[in-house]
N, C-alpha and C positions, 0 to 999 in steps of 0.2 A: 428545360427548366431554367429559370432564372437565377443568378445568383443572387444570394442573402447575405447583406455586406453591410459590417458597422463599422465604426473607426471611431479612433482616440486620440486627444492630443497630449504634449507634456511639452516641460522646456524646465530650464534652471537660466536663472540670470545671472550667475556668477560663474567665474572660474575654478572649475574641479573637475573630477575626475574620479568614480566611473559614473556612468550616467542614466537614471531609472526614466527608461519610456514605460509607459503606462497601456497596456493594452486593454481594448474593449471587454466589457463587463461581457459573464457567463457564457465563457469559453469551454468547448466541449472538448471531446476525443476527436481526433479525425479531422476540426477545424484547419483550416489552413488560416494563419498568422501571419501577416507581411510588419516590416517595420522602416520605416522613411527616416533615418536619423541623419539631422543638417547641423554644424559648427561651422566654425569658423577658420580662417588659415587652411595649410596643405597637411593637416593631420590626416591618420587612419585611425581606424575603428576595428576592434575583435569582438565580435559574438559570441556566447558562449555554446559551448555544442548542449543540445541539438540542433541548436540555429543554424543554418547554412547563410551565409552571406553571398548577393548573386552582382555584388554592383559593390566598389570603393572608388569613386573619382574624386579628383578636386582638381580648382583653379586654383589663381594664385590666391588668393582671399577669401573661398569658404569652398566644400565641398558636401560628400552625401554620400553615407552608404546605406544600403538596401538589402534586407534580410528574410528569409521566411524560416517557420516553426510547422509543421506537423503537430498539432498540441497533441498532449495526451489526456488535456483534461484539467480546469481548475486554474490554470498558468494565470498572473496579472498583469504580470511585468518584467521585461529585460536587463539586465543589467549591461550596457556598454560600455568598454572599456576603448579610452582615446590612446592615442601617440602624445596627446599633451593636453594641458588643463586649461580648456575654452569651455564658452555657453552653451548649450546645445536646443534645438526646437525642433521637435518631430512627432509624427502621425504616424498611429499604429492601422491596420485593418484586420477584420477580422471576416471568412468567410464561410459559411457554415460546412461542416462534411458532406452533406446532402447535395450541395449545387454544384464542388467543384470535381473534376477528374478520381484524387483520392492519393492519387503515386507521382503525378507526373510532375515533375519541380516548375514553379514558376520562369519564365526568360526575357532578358533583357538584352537591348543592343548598350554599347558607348553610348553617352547622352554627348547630344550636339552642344556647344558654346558661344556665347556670342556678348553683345554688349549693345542693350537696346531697352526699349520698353516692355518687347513685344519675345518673351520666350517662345524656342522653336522648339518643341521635343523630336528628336530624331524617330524613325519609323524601328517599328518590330516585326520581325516575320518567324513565325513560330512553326519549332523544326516538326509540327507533329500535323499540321498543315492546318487546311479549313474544316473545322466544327465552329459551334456555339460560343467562342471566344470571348471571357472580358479584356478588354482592352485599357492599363491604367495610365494616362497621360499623369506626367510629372514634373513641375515645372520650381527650378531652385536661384533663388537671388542671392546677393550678397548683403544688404541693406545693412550697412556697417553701422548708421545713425537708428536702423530701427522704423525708419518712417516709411519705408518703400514699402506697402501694399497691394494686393492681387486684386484687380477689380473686373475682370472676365476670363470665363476659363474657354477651351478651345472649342469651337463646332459639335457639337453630337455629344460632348463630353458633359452632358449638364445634370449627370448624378452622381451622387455620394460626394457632393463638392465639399472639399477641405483646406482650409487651411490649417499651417502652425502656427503655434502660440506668436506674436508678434515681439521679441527679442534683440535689443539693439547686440549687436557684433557676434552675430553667434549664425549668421545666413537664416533664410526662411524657407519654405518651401510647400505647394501645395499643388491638388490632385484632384484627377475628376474621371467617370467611370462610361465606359462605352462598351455594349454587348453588341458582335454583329456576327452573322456569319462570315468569316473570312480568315485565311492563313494569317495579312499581314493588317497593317492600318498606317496611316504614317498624319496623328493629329495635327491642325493648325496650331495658332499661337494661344499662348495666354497673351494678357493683359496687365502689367503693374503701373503703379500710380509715379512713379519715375525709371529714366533710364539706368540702368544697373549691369554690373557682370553679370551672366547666368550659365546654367544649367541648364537641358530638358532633355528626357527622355521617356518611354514607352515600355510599361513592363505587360507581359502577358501571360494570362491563367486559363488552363485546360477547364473544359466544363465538365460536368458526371456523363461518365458513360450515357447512350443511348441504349433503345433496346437490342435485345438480342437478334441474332439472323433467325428468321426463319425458318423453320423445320424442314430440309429437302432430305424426301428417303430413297435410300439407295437406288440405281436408273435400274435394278434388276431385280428389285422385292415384288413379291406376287402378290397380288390381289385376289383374294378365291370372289369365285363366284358362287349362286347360288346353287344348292344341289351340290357341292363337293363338299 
């Protein structure tokens, strides 16, 4: 089964602190919740439980932490809590209960760094191995003026394409979606419209169960025959 995957965006252009991402509209039980939150500087970020946080990196100039929810139901939005009062711009998703595993927590490697045009997200290899896997490439800039935009996202990666709100001094960040069979994936580049410090990495989500095994009955149950 395919996954069913919406996403939202938010940002604030000012300096404050805590900070409301906006998650996608009619969220159920069971949902799985991811959340993309980019600032600025070497701050960290607290989510509030039940949230599990699976990723806090930064560079010297902007970072990113990455979160998921189990909803229960009804949820809209997060409230994030910084290390300090910067801008913030991030992308929620939202997957339905139906497509993904159910229990098994999303996973992430370190995102790779570099200073280019051309973000690299480093690869993920998923401890639970090869099933129906989505695969979500993530790519983070610094764009301190705001002007630095995403203008191609990586190879195979050419659904549920997002970016965030476009925010000068507050880093940006944006995402794109690949389902294959396979334990690991290790995406190409994005594309920004200048050279920039970055970010990238690769997060990855279990699909729903398969069917059941098969019914094998015991190697020593009897089969009558006719007449007994």
């Amino acid at each position: 089964m395919a996954f069913s995957i919406t996403t939202a965006t938010s940002s604030r252009a000012s300096n404050s602190d805590p900070d409301s991402v906006t998650l996608p509209a009619s969220v159920s039980a069971g949902d799985l919740c991811l959340a993309f939150h980019v600032s600025d500087s070497t701050l960290t970020r607290t989510f509030p439980s039940p949230w599990v946080e699976i990723l806090d990196q930064a560079t010297s100039n902007h970072n990113i932490g990455i979160a998921y929810l189990i909803a229960s139901g009804g949820e809209t939005a997060v409230s994030v809590t910084k290390s300090g009062t910067e801008r913030f711009s991030a992308i929620a998703m939202r997957i339905t209960a139906a497509t993904w595993h159910g229990t098994t927590a999303p996973e992430v490697a370190a995102f790779a760094t570099g200073t280019s045009n051309v973000p690299n997200p480093s690869a993920v290899n998923a401890s639970w191995g090869s099933e129906a896997n989505l695969f979500i490439a993530v790519g983070v800039w610094d764009s301190s003026d705001g002007a630095v935009t995403v203008s191609a996202y990586p190879t195979n990666y050419s659904s549920n394409n997002t970016a965030s709100p476009v925010i000068s001094s507050s880093g940006l960040c944006a995402l794109g979606t690949f389902e294959t069979t396979a334990a690991s994936d290790d995406p190409g580049t994005f594309t920004i419209s200048a050279s920039d410090e970055w970010m990238g990495g690769t997060v990855v989500v279990r699909p729903a169960g398969g069917a059941p095994p098969a019914f094998s009955p015991p190697h020593n149950l009897m089969t009558l025959g006719v007449g007994r």
